[in-house]
C-alpha positions as CSV (number, residue, x, y, z in Angstrom):
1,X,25.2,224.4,11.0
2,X,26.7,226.8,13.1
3,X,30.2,227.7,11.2
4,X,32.2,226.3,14.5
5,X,34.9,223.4,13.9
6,X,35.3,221.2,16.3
7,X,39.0,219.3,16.4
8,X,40.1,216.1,18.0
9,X,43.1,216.6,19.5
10,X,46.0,213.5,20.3
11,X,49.8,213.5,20.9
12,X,51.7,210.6,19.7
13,X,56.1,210.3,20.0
14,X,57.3,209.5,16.2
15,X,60.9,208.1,16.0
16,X,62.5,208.9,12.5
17,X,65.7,208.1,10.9
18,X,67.5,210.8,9.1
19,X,67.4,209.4,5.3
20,X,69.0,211.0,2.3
21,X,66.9,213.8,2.3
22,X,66.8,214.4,5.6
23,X,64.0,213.9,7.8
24,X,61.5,214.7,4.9
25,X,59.4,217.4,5.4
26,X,59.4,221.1,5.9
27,X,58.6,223.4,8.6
28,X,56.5,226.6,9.1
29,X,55.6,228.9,12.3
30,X,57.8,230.3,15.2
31,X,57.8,233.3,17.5
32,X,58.7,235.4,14.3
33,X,56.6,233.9,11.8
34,X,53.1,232.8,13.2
35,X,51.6,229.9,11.3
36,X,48.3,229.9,13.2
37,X,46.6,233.4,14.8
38,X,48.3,233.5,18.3
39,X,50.1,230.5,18.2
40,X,53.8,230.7,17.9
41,X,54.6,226.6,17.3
42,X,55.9,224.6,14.8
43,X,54.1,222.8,12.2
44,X,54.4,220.3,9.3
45,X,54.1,222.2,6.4
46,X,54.7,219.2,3.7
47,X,55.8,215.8,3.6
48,X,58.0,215.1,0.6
49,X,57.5,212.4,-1.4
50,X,59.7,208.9,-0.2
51,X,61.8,210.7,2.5
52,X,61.8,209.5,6.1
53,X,58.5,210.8,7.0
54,X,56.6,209.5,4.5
55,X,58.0,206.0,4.6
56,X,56.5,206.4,8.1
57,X,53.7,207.0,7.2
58,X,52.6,209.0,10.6
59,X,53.8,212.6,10.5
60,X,51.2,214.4,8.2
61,X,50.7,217.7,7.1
62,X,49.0,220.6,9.9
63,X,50.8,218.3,12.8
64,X,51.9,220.5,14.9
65,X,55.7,219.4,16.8
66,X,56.0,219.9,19.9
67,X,59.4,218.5,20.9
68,X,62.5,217.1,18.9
69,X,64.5,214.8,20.6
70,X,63.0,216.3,24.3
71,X,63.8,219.5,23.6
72,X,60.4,221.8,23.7
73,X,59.9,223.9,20.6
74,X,57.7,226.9,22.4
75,X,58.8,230.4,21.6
76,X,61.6,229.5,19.4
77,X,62.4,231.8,16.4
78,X,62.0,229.7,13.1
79,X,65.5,229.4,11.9
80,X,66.6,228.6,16.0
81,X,63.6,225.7,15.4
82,X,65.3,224.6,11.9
83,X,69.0,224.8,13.4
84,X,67.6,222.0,16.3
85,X,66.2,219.7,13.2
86,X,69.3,220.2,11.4
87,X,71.4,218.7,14.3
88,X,69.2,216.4,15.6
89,X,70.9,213.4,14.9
90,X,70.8,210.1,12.9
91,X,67.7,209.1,15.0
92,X,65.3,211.3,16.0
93,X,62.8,211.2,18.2
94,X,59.6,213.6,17.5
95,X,56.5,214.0,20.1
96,X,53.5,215.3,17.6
97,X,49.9,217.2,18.1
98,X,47.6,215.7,15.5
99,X,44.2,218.0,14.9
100,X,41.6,216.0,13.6
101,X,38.1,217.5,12.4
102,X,34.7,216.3,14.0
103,X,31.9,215.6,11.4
104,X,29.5,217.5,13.4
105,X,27.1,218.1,10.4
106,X,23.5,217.2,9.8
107,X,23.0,213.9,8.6
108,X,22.5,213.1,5.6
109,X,21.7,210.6,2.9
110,X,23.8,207.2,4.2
111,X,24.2,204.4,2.2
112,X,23.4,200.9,3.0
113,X,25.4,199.7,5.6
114,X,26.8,203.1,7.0
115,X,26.1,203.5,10.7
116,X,22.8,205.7,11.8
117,X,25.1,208.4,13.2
118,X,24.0,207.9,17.3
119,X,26.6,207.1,19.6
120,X,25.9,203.8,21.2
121,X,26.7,205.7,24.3
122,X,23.5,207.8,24.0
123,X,21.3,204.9,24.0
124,X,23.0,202.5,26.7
125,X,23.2,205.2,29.2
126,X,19.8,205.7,29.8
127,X,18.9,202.1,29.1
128,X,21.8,201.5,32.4
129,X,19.8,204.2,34.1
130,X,16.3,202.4,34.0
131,X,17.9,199.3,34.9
132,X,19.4,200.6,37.8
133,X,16.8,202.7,38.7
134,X,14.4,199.4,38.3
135,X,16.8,197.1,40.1
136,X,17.0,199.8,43.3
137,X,13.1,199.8,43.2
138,X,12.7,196.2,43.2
139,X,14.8,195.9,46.3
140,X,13.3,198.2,48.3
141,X,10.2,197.4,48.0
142,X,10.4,193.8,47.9
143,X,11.3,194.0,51.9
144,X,8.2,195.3,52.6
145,X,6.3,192.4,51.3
């Protein structure tokens, strides 16, 4: 293994409703208090227990947020990015960066029934290829017979 993580990256648009406790969860990062190296965003730092965001079930924990309610949160300072949660509104309208991690280890020991680990994409492309490359062969040379 070569020490290298390899991350999935998605975006997805979370609509929440402020509850009791607010939207339910807290915040780190900013252009004054960088969560990740060279990153100055906003991320989920916890998800409290039966508040808005967990009754959602989507937002988790790392996301990084990339807009509240359309507004962008690049280079904001961390208590400007708080202030635009704090007065977001009732309903509120989230657009999300979720990192997942790659397994990209050695295989292992698999159980029974656990798939083999190779894409089915590595074996049908070149199994398409020969069958193209077949067909094409068949038809040219079946005109000069």
């Amino acid at each position: 293994m070569n020490g290298r993580v390899d991350y999935f990256v998605t975006e997805e648009e979370i609509s929440l409703t402020r509850g009791p406790s607010g939207l339910g969860f807290n915040i780190v990062g900013g252009t004054d208090q960088q969560y990740v190296s060279n990153d100055s965003g906003i991320y989920v730092s916890r998800i409290k227990e039966n508040g808005a965001a967990a009754l959602d079930g989507r937002l988790q924990e790392g996301d990084k947020i990339l807009s509240v309610n359309g507004q962008d949160l690049r280079n904001l300072l961390h208590r400007d990015a708080v202030d635009l949660f704090r007065n977001a509104g009732y309903a509120v309208s989230l657009r999300v960066q979720h990192r997942l991690q790659v397994q990209n280890g050695p295989i292992g020991h698999r159980s029974e029934g656990e798939p083999s680990g190779i894409p089915i994409a590595l074996v049908l492309v070149p199994v398409f290829a020969l069958t193209m490359v077949a067909a094409w062969a068949f038809m040219r040379y079946r005109q000069q017979l």
